[in-house]
N, C-alpha and C positions, 0 to 999 in steps of 0.2 A: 504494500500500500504506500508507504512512503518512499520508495523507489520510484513508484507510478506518478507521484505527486510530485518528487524532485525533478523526475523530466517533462512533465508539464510546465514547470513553473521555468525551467531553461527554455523550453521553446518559444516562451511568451516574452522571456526579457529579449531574446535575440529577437524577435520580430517588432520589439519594441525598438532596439537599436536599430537595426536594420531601415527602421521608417522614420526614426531622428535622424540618422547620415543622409537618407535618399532628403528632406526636407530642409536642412541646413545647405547640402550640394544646389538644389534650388533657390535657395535665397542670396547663397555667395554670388550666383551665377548672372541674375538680374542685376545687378548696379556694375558687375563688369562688363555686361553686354551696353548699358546706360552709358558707361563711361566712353569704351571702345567709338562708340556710333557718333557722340561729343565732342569725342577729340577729332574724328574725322571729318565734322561737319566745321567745329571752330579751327581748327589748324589747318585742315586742306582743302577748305571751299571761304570759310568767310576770311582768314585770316592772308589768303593769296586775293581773293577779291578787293580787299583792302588797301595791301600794300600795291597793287598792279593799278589801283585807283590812283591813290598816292602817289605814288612816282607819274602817273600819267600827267598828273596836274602840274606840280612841282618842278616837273623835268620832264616833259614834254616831248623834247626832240631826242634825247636819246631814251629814251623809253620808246619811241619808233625806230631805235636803231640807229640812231644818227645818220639818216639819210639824205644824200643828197637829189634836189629834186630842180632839174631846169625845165621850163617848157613843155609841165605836166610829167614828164619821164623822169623815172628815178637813175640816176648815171651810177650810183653804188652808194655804199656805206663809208664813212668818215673812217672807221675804226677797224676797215675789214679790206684785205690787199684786193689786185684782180690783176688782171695780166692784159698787158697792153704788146698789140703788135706790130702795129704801123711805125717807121723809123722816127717819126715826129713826136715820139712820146717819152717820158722817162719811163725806165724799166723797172717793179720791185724787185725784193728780195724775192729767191726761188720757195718755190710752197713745194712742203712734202704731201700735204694736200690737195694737191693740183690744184690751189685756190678754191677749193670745195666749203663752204661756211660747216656744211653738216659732217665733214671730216676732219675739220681741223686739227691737227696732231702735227708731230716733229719726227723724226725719222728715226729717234732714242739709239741713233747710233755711237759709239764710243767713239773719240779720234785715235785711239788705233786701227779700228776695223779698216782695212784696205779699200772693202768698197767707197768705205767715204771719200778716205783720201784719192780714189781715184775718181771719185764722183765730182770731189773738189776740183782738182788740177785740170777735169774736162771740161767743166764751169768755166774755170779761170781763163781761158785759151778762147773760148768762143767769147767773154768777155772783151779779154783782150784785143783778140781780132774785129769786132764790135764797134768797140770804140778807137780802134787806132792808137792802142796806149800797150806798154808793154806790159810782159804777165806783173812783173812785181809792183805794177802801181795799180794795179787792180784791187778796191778795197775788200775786206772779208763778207760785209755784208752785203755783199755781190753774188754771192757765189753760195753762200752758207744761208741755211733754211732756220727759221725762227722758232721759240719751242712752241710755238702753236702755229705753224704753216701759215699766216695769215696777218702778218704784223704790215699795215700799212705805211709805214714808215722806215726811210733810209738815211745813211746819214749823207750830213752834207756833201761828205766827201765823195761821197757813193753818188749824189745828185751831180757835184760840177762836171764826174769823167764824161758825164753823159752829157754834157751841155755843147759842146763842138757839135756832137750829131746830129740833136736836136735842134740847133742852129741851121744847119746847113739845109735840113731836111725841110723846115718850112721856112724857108727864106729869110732869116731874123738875121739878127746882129747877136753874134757872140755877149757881148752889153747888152743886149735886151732880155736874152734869159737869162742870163747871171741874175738880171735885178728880183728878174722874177723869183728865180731859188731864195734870193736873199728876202725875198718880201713873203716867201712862203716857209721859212725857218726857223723851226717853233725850238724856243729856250726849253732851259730843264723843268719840270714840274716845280712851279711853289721857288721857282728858283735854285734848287738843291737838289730833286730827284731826279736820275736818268740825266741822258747823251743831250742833247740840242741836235733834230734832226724836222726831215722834210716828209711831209703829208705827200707820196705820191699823186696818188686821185686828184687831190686840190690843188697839188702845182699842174696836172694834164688840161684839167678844167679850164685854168688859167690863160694856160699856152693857148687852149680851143678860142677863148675870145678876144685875145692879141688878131688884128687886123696883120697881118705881113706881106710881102711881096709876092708868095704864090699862095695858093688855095690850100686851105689849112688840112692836113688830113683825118679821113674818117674815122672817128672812136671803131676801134675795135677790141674794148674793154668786155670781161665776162661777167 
């Protein structure tokens, strides 16, 4: 009889637990699901709605990307290279990107790997030949890719090799685009950060509306 009663009264406390765990797992489970669904509405819908407002107002043009925009048509981005092929234009630095905005990356190669350095040297050679300059005044950011394929900016020096050509190709005065590099040659940030170097896109712009002696040639920017 009391064996009979002892296991009675064990199967009743186990079903008694058994139905506090299943009822507590359901209460823990509600305010995690509450929370989870909260953070996904305040953190990844109102919290990007916000700041995308924000910036849009505040800064406006680059929150479009910093685009440039002539004559209804947008000619490219301030802050993004493109590759120009006509000889009347300055040249950027080479994209490992092929100038792709959605690939932009760098080639992570070492400068020992040999490919580089031969990737360099055949760089340098077409530059060279290019501009009618010898290999060793070829500047490095000529030849050598940015770590994000896409850096719109050369430096000055990298802009004058190319001013002979540019000159010649639409009829200018060596003086006329000099000034123009020099009127297009952004100091360091803040004074202090980074090289002093030339906005490609915005010096080509430039050259496009200089009136010169022949007919100026066609953007063939990407």
């Amino acid at each position: 009889m009391n064996r009979s009663m002892t296991a009675a009264s064990s199967r009743v406390i186990a079903a008694r637990a058994d139905t506090t765990v299943a009822v507590q797992d359901r209460a823990a489970l509600r305010p995690a699901l509450g929370l989870g669904v909260a953070s996904l509405l305040g953190f990844g819908l109102l919290y990007a709605v916000a700041t995308t407002g924000i910036a849009g107002v505040m800064f406006p043009d680059a929150a479009q990307g910093s685009l440039l925009v002539q004559d209804g048509q947008v000619r490219g981005s301030r802050l993004v290279a493109q590759p120009f092929a006509a000889e009347g234009y300055f040249q950027p630095r080479p994209s490992a990107a092929g100038y792709d905005p959605m690939a932009a990356a760098g080639s992570n190669m070492a400068r020992t790997n040999p490919d580089l350095q031969a990737r360099v040297k055949a760089a340098t050679d077409v530059v060279a030949a290019r501009e009618g300059i010898a290999a060793a005044d070829v500047p490095a950011d000529l030849v050598t890719q940015s770590g994000g394929g896409l850096d719109p900016h050369v430096s000055p020096a990298a802009a004058q090799v190319q001013v002979a050509r540019v000159a010649k190709a639409r009829g200018m005065t060596v003086e006329q685009v000099e000034a123009l590099v020099a009127a297009h040659t952004e100091g360091r940030t803040w004074g202090v950060l980074g090289q002093p170097r030339v906005n490609v896109l915005m010096l080509n712009v430039a050259l496009d509306g200089v009136k010169s002696s022949r007919a100026a040639p066609g953007a063939t920017g990407l």
